[in-house]
VEXTORMAR-884224 format. One record per atom (N, C-alpha, C): atom name; z, x, y. Coordinates in steps of 0.2 Angstrom, whole numbers, plus 5000, padded with zeros to 4 digits. Each point is the difference from the previous one (the first is absolute). Layout:
REC   atom      Z      X      Y
REC     CA      Z      X      Y
...
This chain:
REC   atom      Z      X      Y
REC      N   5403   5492   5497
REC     CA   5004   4994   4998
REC      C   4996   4994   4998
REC      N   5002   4998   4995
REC     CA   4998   4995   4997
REC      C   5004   4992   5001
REC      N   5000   4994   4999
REC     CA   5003   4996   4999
REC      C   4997   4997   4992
REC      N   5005   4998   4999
REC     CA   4998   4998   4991
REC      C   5002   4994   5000
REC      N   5005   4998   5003
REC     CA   5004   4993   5002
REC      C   5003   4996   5007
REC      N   4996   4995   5000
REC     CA   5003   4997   5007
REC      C   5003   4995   4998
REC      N   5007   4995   5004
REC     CA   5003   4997   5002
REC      C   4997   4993   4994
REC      N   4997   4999   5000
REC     CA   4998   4992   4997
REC      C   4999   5005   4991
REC      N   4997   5005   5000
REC     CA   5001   5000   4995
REC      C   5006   5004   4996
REC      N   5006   5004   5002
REC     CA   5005   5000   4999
REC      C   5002   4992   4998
REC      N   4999   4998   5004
REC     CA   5004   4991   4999
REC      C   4998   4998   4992
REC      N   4992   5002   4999
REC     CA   4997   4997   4996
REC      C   5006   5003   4993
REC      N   4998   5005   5000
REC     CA   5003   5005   4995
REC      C   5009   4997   4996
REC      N   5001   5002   5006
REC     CA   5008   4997   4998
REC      C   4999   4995   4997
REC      N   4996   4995   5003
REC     CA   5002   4990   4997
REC      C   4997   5003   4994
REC      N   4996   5003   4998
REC     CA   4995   5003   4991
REC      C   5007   5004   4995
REC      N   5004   5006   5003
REC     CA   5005   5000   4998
REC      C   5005   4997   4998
REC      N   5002   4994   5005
REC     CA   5004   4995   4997
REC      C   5000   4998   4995
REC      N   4992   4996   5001
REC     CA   4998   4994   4994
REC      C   4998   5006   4994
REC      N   5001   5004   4999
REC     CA   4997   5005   4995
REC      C   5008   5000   4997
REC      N   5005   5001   5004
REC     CA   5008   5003   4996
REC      C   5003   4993   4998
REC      N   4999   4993   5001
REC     CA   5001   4995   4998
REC      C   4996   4998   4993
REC      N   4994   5001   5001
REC     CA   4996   4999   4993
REC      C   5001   5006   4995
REC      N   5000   5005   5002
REC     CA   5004   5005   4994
REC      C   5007   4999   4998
REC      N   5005   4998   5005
REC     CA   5004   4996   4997
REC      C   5001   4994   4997
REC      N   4995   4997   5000
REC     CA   5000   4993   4998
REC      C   5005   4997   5006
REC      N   5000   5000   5005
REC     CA   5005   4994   5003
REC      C   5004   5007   5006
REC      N   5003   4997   5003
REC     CA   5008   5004   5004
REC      C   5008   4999   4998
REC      N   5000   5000   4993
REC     CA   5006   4999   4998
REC      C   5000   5006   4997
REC      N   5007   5005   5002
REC     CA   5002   5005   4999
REC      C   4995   5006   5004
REC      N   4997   4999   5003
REC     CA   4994   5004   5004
REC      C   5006   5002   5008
REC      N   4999   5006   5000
REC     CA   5004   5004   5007
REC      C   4995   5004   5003
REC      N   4998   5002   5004
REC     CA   4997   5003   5006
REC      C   5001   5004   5002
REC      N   5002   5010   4998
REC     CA   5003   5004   5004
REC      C   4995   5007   5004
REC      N   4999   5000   5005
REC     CA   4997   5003   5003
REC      C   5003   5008   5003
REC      N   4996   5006   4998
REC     CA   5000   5006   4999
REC      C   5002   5002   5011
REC      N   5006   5003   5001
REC     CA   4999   5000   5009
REC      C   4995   5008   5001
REC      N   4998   4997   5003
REC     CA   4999   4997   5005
REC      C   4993   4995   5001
REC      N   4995   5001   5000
REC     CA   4997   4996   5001
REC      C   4997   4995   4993
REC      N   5002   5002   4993
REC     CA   5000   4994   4994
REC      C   5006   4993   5002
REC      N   5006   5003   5004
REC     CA   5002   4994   5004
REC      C   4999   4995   5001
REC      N   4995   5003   5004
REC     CA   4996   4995   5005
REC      C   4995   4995   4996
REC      N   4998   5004   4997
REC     CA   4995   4996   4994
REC      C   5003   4994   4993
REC      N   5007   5002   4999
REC     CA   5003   4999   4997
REC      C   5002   4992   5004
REC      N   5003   5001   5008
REC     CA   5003   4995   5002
REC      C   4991   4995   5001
REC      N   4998   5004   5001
REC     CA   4991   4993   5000
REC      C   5001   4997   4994
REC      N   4997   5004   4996
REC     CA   5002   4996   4992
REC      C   5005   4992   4999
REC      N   5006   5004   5001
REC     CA   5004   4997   4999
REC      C   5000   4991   5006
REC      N   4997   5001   5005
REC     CA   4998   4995   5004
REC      C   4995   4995   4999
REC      N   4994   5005   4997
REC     CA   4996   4996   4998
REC      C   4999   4995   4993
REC      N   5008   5003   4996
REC     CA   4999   4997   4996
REC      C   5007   4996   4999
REC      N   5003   4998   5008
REC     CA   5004   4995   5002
REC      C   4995   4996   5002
REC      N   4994   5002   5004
REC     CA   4997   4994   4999
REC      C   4994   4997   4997
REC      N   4998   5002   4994
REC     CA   4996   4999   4997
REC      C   5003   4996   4993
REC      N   5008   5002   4999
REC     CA   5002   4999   4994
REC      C   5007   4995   5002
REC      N   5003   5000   5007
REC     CA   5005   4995   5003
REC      C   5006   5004   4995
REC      N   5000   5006   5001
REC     CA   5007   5004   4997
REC      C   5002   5005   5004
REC      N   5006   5002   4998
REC     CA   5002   5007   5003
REC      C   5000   5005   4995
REC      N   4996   5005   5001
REC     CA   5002   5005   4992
REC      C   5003   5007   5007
REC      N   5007   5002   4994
REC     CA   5003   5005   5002
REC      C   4997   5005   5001
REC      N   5001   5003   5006
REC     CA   4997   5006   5004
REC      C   5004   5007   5001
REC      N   4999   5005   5000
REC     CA   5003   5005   4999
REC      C   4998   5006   5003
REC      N   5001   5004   5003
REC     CA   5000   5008   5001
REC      C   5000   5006   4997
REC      N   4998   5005   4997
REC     CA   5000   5004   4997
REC      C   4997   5006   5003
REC      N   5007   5006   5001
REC     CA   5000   5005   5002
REC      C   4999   5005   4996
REC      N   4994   5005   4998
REC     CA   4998   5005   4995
REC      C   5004   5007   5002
REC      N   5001   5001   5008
REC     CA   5003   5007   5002
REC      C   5001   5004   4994
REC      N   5007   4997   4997
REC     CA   5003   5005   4995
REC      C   4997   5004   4995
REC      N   4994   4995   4997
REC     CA   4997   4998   4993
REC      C   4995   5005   5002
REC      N   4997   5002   5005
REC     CA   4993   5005   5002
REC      C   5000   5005   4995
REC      N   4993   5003   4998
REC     CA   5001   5005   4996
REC      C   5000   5005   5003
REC      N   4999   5001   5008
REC     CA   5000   5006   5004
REC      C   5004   4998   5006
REC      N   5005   4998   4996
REC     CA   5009   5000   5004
REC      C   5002   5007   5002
REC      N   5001   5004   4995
REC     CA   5002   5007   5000
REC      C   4995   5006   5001
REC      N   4994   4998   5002
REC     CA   4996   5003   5005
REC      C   5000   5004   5004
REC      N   5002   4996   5003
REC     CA   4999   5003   5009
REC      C   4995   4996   5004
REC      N   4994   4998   4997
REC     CA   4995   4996   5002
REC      C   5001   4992   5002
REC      N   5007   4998   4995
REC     CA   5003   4992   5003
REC      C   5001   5000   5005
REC      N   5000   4996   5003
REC     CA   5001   4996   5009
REC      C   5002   4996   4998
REC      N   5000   4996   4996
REC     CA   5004   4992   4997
REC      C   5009   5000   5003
REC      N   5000   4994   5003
REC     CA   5006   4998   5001
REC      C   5004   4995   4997
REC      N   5006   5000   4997
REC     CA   5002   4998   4996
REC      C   5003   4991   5004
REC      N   4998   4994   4997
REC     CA   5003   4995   5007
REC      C   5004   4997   4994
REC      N   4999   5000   4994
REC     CA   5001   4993   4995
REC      C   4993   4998   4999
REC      N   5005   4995   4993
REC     CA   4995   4993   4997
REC      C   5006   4996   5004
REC      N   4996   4995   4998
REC     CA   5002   4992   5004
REC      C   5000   4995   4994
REC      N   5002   4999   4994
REC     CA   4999   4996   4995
REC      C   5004   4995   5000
REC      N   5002   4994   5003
REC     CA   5006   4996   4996
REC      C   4999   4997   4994
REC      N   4996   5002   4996
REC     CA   5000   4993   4993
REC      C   5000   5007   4996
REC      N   5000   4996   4994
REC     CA   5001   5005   4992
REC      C   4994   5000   4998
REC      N   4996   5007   5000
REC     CA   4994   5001   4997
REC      C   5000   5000   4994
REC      N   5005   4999   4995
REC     CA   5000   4999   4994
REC      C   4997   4993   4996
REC      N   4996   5002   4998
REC     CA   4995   4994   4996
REC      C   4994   4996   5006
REC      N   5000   5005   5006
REC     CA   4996   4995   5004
REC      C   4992   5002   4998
REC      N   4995   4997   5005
REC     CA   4993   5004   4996
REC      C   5000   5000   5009
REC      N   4999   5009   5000
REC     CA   5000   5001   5006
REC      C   4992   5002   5004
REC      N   4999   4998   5006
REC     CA   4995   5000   5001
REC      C   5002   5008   5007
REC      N   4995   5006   4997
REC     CA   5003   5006   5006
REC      C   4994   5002   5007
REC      N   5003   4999   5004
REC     CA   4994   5001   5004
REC      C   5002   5006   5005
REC      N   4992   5001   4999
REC     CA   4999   5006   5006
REC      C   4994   5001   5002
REC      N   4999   5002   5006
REC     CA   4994   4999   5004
REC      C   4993   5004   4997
REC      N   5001   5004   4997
REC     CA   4996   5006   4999
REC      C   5001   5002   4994
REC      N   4996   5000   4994
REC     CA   4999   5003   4992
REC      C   4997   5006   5003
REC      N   5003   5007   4998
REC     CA   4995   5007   4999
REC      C   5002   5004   4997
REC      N   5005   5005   4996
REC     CA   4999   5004   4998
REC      C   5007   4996   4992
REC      N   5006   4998   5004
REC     CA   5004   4994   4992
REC      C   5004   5003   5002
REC      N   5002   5006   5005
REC     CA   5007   5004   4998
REC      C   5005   4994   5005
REC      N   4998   4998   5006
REC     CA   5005   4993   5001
REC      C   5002   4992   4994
REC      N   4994   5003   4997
REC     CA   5002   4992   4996
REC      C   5005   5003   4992
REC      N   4999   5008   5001
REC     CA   5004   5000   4993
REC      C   5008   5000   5004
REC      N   4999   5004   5007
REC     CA   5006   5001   5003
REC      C   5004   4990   5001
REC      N   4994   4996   5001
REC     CA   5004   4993   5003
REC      C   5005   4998   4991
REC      N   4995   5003   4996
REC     CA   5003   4997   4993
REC      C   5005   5003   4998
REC      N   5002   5006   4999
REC     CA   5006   5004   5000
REC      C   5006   4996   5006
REC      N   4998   5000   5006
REC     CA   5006   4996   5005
REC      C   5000   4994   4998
REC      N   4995   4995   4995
REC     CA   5001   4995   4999
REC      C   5005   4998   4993
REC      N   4996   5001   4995
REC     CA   5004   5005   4994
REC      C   5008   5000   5001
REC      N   5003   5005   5006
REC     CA   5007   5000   5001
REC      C   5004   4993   5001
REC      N   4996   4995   5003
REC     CA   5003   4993   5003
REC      C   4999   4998   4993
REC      N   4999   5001   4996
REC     CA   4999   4996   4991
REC      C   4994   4997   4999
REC      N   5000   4996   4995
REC     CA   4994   5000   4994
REC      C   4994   4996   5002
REC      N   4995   4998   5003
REC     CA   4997   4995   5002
REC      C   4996   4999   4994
REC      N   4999   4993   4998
REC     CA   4996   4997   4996
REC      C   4990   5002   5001
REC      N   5001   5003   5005
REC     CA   4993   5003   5002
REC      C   4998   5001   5008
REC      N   4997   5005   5001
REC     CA   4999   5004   5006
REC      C   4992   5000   4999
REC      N   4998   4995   5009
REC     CA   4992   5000   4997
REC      C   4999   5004   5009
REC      N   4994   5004   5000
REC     CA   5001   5004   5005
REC      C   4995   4994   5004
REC      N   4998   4998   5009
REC     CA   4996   4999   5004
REC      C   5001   5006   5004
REC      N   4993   5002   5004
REC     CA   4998   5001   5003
REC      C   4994   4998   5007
REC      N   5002   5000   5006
REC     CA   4992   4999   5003
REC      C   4995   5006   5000
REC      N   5001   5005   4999
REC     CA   4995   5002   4999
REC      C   5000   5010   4994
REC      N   4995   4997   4997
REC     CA   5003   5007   4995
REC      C   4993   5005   4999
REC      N   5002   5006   5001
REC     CA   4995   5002   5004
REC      C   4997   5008   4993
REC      N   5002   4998   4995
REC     CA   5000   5005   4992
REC      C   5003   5007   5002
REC      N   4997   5004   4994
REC     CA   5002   5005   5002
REC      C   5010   5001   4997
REC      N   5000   4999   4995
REC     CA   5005   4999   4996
REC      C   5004   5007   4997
REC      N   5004   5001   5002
REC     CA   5004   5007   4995
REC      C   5004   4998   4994
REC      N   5006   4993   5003
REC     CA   5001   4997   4993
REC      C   4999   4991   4997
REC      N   4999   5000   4993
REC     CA   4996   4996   4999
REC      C   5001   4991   5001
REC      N   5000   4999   5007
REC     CA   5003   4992   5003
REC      C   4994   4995   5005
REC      N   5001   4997   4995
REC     CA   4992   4994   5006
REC      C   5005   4996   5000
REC      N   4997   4995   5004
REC     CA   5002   4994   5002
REC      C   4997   4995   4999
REC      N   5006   4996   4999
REC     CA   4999   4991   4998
REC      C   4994   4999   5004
REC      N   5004   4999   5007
REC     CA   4996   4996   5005
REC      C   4999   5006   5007
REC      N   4992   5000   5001
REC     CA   4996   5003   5005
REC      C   4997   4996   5004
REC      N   5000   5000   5007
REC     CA   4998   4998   5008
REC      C   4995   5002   4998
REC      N   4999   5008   5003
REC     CA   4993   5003   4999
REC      C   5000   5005   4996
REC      N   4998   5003   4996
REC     CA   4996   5005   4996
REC      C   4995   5006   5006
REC      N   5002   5004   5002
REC     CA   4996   5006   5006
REC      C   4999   5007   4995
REC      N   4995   5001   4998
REC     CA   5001   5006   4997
REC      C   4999   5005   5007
REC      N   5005   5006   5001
REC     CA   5000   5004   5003
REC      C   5001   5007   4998
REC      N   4999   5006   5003
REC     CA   4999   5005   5000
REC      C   5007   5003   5000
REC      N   5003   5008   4998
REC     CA   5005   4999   5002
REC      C   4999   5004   5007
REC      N   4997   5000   5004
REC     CA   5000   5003   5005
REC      C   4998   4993   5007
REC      N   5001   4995   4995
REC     CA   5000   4995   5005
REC      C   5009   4995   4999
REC      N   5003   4996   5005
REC     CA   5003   4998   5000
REC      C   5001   4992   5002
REC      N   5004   4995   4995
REC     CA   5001   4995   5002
REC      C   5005   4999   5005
REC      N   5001   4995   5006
REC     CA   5003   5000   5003
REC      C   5002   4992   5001
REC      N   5005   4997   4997
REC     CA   5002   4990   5002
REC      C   5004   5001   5007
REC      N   4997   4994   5004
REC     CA   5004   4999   5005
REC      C   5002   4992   5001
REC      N   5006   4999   4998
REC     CA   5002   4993   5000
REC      C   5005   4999   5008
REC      N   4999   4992   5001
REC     CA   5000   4998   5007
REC      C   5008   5000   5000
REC      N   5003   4999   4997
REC     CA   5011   5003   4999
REC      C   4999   5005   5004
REC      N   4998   5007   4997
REC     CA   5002   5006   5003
REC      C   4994   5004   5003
REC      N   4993   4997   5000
REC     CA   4995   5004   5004
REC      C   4996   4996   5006
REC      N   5001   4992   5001
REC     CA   4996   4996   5003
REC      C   4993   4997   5000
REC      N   5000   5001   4992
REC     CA   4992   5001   4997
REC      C   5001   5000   4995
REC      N   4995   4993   4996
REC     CA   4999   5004   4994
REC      C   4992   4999   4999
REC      N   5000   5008   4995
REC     CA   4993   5002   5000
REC      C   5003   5006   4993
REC      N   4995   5002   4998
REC     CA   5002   5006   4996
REC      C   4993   5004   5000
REC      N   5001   5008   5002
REC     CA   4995   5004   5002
REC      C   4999   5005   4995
REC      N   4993   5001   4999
REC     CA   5001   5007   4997
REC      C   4997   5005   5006
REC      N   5004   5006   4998
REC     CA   5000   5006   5004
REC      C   4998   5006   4997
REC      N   4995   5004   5003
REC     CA   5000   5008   4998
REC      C   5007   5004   5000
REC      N   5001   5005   4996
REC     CA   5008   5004   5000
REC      C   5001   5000   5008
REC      N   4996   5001   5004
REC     CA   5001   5003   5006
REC      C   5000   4997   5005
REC      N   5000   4992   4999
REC     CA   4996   4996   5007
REC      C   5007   4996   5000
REC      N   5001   4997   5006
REC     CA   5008   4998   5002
REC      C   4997   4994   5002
REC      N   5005   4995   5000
REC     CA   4998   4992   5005
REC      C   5000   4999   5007
């Protein structure tokens, strides 16, 4: 087990996502926030703080449940549980900013854009990540990157944010080593 990310610099990361999805926007007008559950959430809800106080606004914030949209729903291999999206505002014409913890293979980010998609038309869907680790099956990067790990597919990323693990750090792992 490796550590790739400690506490200060997670912090660092998000504040850089921020100011990245403001300047690509030119401003926070029309800019919403929607974070991928379970842990792009959480990265989603940073975001969105740090650029209440960076920027003295509130950009809308959102939930976004992929369950249904997986392409190995009818598997047998899903374990996914279905809770909902959380969206109050109309994605229609917003320029949406989607977050998720971990960029690696696109089959989540095509799955978030199909369940996005459904809720209607956004004037643009820009992906962030804190860490994206290649290794691509379909053809999706991101806007905005924390960190860049290139890894093995026999190694694994693992984010642990202070909400739901009492730490943040994000680790790399061999297939077989546990925390």
């Amino acid at each position: 087990m490796r550590t790739i990310l400690k506490e200060e610099e997670i912090r660092r990361a998000v504040s850089r996502l921020a100011m990245q999805a403001v300047e690509r926007n030119r401003g926070t007008e029309n800019l919403a926030v929607i974070g991928i559950r379970t842990r792009g959430v959480i990265l989603a809800q940073r975001i969105c703080a740090e650029l209440s106080r960076l920027e003295g606004v509130t950009v809308p914030l959102g939930v976004l449940d992929i369950a249904l949209y997986r392409d190995d729903l009818l598997s047998g291999s899903c374990d996914a549980v279905f809770k909902g999206s959380e969206i109050d505002f109309a994605v229609e014409g917003k320029n949406i900013v989607l977050c998720d913890d971990v960029l690696y293979t696109g089959r989540t980010v095509r799955a978030a854009l199909s369940a996005l998609s459904a809720l209607g038309r956004a004037n643009s869907v820009r992906l962030y990540c804190l860490v994206d680790r290649g290794h691509r099956e379909l053809p999706f990067t991101a806007e905005g990157v924390g960190k860049n790990v290139p890894t093995s597919r026999q190694e694994r990323i693992v984010v642990h944010f202070k909400e739901c693990d009492g730490e943040d750090a994000v680790y790399l792992l061999k297939q077989d080593e546990t925390l």
